[in-house]
C-alpha positions in Angstrom: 140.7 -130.2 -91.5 139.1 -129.6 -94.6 136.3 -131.7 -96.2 137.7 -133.4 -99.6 135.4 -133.8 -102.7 135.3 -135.1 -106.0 134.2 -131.6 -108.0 133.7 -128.5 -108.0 129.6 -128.3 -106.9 129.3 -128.9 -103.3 132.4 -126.4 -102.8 130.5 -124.0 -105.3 127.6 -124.8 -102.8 129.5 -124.2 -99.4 130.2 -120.8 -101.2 127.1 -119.6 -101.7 126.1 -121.0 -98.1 128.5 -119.0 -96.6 127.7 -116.2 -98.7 124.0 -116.2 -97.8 124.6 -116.4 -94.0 127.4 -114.5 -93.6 128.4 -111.8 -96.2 127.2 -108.9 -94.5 128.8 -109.5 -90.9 132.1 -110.3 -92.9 131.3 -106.9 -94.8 131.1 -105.1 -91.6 134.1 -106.5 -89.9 136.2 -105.8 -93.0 135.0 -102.0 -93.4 135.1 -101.6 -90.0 139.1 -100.5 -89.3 138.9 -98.6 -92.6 135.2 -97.1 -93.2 135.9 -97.8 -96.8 133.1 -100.4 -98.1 133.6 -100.4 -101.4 137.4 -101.5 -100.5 136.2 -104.2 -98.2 133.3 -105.3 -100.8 136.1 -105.5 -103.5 138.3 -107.6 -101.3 135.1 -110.3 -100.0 134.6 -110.5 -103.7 138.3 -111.8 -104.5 138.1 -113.9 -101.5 135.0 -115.7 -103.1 136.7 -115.7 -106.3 139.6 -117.6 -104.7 137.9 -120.1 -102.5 135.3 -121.0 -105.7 138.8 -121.1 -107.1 140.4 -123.5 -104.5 138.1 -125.4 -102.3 137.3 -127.7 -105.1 140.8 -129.2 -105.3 141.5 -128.5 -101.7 138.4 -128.5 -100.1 136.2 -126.5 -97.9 138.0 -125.2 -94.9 136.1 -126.4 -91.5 135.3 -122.7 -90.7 134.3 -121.2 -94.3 133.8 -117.9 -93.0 137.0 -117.2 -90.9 138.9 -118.8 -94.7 137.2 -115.9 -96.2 137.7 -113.2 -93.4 141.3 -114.3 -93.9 142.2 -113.8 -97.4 140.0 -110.9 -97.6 142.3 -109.2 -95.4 145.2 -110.3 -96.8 143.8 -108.7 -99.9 143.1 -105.5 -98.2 146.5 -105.2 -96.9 148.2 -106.1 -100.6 146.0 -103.0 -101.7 147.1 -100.5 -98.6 150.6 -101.7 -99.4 150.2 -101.0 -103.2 152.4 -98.3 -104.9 149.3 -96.3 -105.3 148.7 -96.0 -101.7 152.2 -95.9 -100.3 152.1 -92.6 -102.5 149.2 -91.4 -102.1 147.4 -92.6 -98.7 150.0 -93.7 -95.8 149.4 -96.0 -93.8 148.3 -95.9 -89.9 150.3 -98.5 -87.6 147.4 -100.5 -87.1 147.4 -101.2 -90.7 150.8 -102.0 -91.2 150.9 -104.3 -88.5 148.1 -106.3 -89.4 146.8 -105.4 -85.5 143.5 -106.3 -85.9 143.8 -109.2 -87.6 141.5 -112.4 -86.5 143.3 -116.0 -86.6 141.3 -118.4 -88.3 140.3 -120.5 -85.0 139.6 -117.5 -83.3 136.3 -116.7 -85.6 133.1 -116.8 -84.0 130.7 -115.9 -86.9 127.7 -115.9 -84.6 129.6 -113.1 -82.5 129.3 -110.9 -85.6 126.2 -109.4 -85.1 127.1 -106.0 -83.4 129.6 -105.2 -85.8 126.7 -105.5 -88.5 124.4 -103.3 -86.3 127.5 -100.7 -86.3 127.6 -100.9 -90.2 123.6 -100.2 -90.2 123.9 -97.5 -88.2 126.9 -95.7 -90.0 124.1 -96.6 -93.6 121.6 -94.5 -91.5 124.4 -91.5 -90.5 122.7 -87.9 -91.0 125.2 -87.2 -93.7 123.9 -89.6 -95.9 121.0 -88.7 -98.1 117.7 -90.2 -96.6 116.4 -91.7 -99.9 119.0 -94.1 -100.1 120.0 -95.0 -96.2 117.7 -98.2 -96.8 118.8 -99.1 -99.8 122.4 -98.6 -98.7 121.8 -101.1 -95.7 120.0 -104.0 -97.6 123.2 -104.2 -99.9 125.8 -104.0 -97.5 124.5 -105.4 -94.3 121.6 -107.7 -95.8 123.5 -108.9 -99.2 120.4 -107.7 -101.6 122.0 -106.9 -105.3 121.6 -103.7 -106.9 118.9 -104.9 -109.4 116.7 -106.6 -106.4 116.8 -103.4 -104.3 116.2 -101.6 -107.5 112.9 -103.1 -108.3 111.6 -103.1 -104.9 112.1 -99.4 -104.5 110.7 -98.9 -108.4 114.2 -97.5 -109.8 116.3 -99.1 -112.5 118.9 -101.7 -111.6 121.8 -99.1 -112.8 120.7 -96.0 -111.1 120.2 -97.5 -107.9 123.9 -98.7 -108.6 125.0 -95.3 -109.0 123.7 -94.2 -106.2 124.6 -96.6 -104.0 128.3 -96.0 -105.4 128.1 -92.4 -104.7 126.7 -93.3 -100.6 129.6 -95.4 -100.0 132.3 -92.7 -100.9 130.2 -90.2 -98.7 130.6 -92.6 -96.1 134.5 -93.1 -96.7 135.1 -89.2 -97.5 133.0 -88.0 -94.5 135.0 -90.8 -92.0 131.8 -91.7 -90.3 132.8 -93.7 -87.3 131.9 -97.5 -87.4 130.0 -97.3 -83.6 126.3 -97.4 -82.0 125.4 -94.0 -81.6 124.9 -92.3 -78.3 121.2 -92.3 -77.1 120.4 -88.2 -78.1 121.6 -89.7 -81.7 119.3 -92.8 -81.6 116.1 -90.6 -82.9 117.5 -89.3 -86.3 119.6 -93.1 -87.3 116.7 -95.6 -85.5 114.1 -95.5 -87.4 115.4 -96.2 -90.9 118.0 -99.1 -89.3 114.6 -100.5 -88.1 112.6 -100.2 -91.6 116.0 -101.7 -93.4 115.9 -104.8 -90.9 112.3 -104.7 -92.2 112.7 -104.2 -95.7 115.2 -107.7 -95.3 112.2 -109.7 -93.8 109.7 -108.4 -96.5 111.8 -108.8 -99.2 113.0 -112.0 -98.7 109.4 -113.2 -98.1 109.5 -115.2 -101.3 112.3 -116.5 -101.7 113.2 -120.4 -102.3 113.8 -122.7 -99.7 111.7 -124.6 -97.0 111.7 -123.7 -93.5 114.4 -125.3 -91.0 111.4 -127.4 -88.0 113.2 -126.8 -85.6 113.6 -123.0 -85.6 110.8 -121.7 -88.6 113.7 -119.7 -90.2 115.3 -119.9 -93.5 117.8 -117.6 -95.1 117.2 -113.8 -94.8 114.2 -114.3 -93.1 115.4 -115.7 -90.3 119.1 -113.2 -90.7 116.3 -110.1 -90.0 114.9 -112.1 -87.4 118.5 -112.5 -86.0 119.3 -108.6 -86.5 116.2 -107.7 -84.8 116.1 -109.6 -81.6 120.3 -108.5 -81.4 119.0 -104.9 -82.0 115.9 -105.0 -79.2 118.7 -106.3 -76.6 121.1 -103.8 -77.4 118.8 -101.0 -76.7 116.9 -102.8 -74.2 114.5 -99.8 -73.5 113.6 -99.6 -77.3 109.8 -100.7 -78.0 109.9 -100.5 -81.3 113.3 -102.7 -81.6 111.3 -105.8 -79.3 107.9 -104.6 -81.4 109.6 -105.3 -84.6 111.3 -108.7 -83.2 107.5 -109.8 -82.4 106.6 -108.6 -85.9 109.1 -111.1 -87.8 108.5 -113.5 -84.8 105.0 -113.9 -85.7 105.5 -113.8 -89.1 107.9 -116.4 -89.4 105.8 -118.6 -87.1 103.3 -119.0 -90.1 106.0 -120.3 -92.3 105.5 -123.6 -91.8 101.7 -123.4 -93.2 103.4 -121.4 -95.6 105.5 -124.2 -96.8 103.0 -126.5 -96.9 101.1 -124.7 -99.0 103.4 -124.7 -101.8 104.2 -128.7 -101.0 100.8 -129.2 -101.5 100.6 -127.4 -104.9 102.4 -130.6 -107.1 104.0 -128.3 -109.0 107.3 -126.2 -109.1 105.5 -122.9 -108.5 104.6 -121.2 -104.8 100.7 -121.3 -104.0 99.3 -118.2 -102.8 96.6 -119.2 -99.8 95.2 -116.0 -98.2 96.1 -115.9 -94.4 92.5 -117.1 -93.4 92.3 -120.3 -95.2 95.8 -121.3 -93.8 96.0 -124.4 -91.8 97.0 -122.7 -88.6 97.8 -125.9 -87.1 100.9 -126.4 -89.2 101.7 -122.7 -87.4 105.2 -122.8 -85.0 103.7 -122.4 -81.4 107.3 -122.3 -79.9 107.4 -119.1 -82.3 103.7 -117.9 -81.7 104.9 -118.1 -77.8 107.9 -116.6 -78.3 106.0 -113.3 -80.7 103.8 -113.0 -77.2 106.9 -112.6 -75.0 108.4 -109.9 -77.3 105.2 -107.9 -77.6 105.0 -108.0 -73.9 108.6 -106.6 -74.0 107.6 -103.9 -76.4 104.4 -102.9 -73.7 106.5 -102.9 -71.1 109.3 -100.7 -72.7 106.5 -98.2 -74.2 105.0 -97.8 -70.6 108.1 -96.9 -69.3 108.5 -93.6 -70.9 109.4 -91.6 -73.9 111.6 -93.5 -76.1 115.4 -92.6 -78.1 113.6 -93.5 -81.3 111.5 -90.7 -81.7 107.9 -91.7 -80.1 106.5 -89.5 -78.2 105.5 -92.2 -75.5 101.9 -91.4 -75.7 100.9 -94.5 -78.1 102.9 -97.4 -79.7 104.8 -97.2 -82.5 104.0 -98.5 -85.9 105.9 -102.0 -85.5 103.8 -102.5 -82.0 100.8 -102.3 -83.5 101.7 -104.5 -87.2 103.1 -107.0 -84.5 99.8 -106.7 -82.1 97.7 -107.4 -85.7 100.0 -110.3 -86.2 99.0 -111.8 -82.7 95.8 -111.2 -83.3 95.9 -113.5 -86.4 98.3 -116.0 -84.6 95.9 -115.9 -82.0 93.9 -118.3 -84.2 96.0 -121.3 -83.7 94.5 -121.5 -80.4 91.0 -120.2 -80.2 90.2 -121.5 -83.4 88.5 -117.5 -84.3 90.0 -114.6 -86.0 89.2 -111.5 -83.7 87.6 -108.6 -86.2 86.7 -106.3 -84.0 90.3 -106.4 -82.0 91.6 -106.3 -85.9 89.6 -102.7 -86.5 90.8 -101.2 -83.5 94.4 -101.7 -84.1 94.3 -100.9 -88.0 92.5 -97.6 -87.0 95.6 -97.1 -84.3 97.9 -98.1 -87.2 96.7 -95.8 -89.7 96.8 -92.7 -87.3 100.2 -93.7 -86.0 101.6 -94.6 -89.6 99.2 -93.9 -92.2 100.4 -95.8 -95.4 97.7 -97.0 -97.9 98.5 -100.5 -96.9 96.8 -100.0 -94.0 94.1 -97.7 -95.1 93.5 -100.6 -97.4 94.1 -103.3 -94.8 91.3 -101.4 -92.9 88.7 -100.9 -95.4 88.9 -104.8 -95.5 88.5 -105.6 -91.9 86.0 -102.8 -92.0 83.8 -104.9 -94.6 84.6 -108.0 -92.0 82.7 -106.3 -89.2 80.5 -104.1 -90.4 79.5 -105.7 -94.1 80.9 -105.0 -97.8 78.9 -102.2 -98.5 80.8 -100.8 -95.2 84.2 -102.1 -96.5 83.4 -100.6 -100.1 82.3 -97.2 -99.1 85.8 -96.6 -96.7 88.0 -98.5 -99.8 86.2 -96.3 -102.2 87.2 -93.5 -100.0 91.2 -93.5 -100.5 92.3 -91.3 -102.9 89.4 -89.4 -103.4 89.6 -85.7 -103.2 93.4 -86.0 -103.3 96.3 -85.0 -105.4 96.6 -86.9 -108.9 99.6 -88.9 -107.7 98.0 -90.4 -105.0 94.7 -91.5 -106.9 97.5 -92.8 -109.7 99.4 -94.8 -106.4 95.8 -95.8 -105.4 95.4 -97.8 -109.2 99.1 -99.0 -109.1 98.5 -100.9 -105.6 97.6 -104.7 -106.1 96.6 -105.0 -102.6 93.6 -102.3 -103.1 92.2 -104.1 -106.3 92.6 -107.3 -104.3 90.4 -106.2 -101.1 88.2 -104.3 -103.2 87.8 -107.4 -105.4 86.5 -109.5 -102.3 84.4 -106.8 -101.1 82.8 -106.7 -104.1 82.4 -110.2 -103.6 81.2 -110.1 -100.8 78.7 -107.7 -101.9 77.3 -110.0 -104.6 78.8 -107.9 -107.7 80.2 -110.4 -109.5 80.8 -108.6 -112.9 82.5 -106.0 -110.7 84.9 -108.7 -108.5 85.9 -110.3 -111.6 87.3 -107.3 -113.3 89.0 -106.2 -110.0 90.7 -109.6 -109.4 92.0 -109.2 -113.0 93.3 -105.9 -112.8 95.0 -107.0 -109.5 96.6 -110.3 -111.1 98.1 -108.0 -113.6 100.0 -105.8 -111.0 101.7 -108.6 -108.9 104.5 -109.9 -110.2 104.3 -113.3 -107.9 103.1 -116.5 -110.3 101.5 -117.8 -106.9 99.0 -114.9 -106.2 98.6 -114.3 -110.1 97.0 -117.5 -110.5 95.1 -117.4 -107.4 93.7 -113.7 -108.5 93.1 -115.2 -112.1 90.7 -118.1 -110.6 88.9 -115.4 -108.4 87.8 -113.6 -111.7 86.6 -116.2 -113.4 84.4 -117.4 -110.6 83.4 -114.1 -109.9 
């Protein structure tokens, strides 16, 4: 029976609820029988249109998401039974018949998640160009717009349209099946499903909301957290699938400190508080707990051999490690002490295995932890030196390396120095939070 109400908002609300949780496994189950996305996106977006359209005056169905899986299909069918297409693309008998079609009751939304996996694997197909498999999974599967992906991956808003456009006919045009690949395939497509799962968590670090206490997760967040652990068990033998489930694990069992931290602010804007001055007794020990078990997962699967995704088996994987420094820093919650030295040896594994300047730069700074500033300055000092002119220009377009420097400085006693490196790393981040954190910095020194 549908829930009645008086106007239009909480019906506008239950559609941008249903839209947040479940718009991508609704995606995949609608592209799925046809391989066409941008068909099935076209046909979710009418169904939104109609419920914001009738759910006010009718109210919200009990099971929003089966409504919308519903009339989106009817949708799809009125367009495969247009003139155009009874002309131009006859129709299979599955299609006519309406075969696959899902009665409303029958819709379990939490049963969704392979079919998602399926669409992130056909995003990360070989015929698709590399440089926008990502990309192409955070808007389908993950429900990122054009303009969000667009400045995350520093292109504009309407080429990263285009080009997103021009994947999804590949994808329609080349018939890519909507299935797990077979293991030999797993090392070309695994890698980039697992950066795109990722990419979700990372990019959806900031947005609104406060934390659910009973589970740590809120919005995407917790849907790459979902997408991750489904993944891991799918694959089973995968240790970078269960090392990237401890990875989110452990990150969204600091949430809750998180949270707090803005609460605490009395104002509308997030507070940035660096990870050490957290209060790590506001941290989710069910999650902590749960990050350990995973990790433990990911050792076990390592030890057992080489691996599908493209490891050679002779050291962990990039998400092992980020998720071994994230226990390391959990680890605090119960000892009461961050372990430097544990820190150094995993960065230095980290930066051999996957060497990004993140974690060059996350190493200088651990570097300057153990063995003193000066230490810290001469290996921060040390990236981008000698090397190509876009590197050295990536090096001074990275907030994080103006920001470590900037405390190693600090740490060093230059004050003069530390406050014109905390400026120049408040004007490269675009988060309020951190800006104003950076901004007191400098003018303390």
């Amino acid at each position: 029976m549908a829930a009645k109400y008086v106007n239009g908002q909480e019906a506008r609300l239950a559609a941008e609820r249903a839209a947040r949780a479940s718009y991508g496994r609704l995606l995949a189950l609608l592209a799925a029988s046809t391989g066409d996305l941008a068909g099935a996106e076209d046909a979710l977006s009418a169904a939104f249109e109609q419920a914001l359209a009738t759910w006010p005056a009718g109210g919200v169905p009990r099971n929003p998401e089966a409504w919308l899986l519903t009339v989106a299909r009817n949708q799809q069918r009125d367009s495969w039974k247009s003139a155009y297409h009874r002309t131009f693309a006859p129709l299979d008998d599955a299609v006519l018949t309406g075969r696959d079609a899902v009665l409303l009751e029958d819709v379990d939304v939490d049963a969704m998640g392979e079919k998602r996996l399926e669409l992130l694997f056909v995003c990360a197909h070989p015929a698709i160009d590399p440089g926008i498999r990502t990309p192409l999974m955070l808007q389908t599967v993950l429900g990122f717009d054009a303009a969000r992906i667009g400045t995350a991956f520093a292109v504009p808003a309407a080429a990263m349209a285009q080009r997103l456009v021009r994947a999804k006919k590949k994808i329609k045009q080349a018939r890519i099946p909507f299935t797990i690949p077979e293991r030999q395939a797993m090392p070309v497509r695994l890698p980039a499903v697992l950066e795109a799962i990722y990419g979700c968590y990372a990019m959806a670090w900031d947005e609104g909301g406060t934390a659910d206490g009973a589970t740590g997760e809120v919005g995407m967040r917790g849907e790459a957290r979902y997408l991750a652990l489904t993944l891991a068990r799918l694959l089973d033998s995968e240790p970078e699938a269960w090392g990237l489930a401890a990875l989110i694990t452990f990150s969204l069992a600091r949430v809750p400190g998180r949270e707090a931290a803005v609460a605490d602010s009395g104002g509308p804007g997030a507070v940035f508080r660096p990870l050490e001055e957290q209060d790590c007794g506001l941290w989710d020990a069910r999650l902590i707990a749960e990050g350990d078990a995973l990790l433990r997962r990911a050792a076990s699967a390592w030890t057992g051999g080489p691996v599908s995704s493209g490891a050679t088996g002779a050291s962990p994987g990039r998400f092992q490690l980020e998720a071994a420094i994230q226990a390391v820093h959990c680890a605090r919650a119960r000892t009461g002490a961050t372990d430097w030295a544990a820190l150094r040896t995993l960065y230095t594994a980290l930066v051999a295995v996957a060497p990004s300047l993140g974690a060059r730069v996350a190493l200088a700074a651990v570097i300057g932890r153990v063995d003193g500033p000066d230490a810290g300055l001469s290996a921060i000092d040390a990236i981008g030196d000698g090397g190509p002119r876009q590197v050295r220009a990536a090096v001074e377009r990275f907030q994080p390396f103006h920001a470590a420097r900037a405390e190693l400085l600090a740490g060093a006693g230059r004050t003069n120095e530390a406050s014109a490196e905390f400026a120049s790393a408040a004007r490269l981040t675009l988060r309020p939070g951190v800006q104003d954190y950076l901004l007191r910095r400098a003018e303390n020194g």
